[in-house]
C-alpha positions in Angstrom: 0.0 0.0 0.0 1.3 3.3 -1.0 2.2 6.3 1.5 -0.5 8.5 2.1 1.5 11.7 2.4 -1.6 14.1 2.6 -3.0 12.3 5.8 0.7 12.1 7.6 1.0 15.8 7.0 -2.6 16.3 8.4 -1.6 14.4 11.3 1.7 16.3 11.7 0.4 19.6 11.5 -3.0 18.7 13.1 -5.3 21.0 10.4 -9.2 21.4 11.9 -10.0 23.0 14.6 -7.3 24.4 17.2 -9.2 23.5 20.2 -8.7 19.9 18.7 -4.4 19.8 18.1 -2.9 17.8 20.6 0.1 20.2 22.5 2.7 18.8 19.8 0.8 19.6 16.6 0.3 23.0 18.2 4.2 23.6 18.1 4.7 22.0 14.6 2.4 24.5 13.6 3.8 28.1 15.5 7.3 26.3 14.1 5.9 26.2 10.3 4.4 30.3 11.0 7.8 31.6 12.2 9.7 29.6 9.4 7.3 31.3 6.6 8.0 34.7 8.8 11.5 34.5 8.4 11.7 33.8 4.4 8.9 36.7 4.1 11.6 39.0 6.2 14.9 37.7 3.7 12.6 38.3 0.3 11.1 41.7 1.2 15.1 42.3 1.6 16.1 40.6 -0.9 18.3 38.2 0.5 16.9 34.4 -0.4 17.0 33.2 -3.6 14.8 30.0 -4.8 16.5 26.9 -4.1 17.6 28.7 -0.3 16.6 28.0 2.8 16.0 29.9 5.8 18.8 29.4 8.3 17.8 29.8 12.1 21.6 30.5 14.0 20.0 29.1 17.5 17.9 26.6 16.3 14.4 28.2 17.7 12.2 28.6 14.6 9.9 31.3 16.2 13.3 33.1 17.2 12.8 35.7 14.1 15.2 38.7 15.0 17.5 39.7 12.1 20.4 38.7 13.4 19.1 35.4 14.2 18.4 34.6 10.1 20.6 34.1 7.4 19.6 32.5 3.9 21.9 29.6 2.9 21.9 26.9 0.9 19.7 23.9 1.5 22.3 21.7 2.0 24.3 23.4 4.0 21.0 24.3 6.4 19.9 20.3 6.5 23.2 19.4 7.4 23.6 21.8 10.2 20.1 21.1 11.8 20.7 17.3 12.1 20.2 16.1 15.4 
């Protein structure tokens, strides 16, 4: 049976109603809204590029302060947030 990729990302993210997310799918989510946050702040200044990820210094995705940011390249950004 194939992977249903929809329903795991449902289940990660926990859409529906807010009251309903369980305490983890709640952070997944505030994670995902300060990631977007940060690329919106690089592009207004034109800093990222397609094919660029946003690069958190500390590791705290909601931790959006300019100096925290940097755009680099995916590679280098997957390879430094392994745990």
């Amino acid at each position: 049976m194939p992977r249903d990729y929809k329903k795991e990302r449902r289940d990660y993210y926990g859409y529906g109603k807010y009251e309903d997310q369980t305490a983890e799918q709640k952070r997944h989510r505030r994670e995902m809204a300060g990631r977007k946050a940060a690329r919106e702040t690089l592009k207004k200044e034109g800093k990222v590029k397609a094919g660029q990820d946003v690069h958190h210094k500390n590791g705290d995705a909601t931790d959006n302060r300019r100096s925290n940011i940097e755009a680099t390249s995916r590679s280098y950004n997957r390879a430094k947030n392994k745990k």
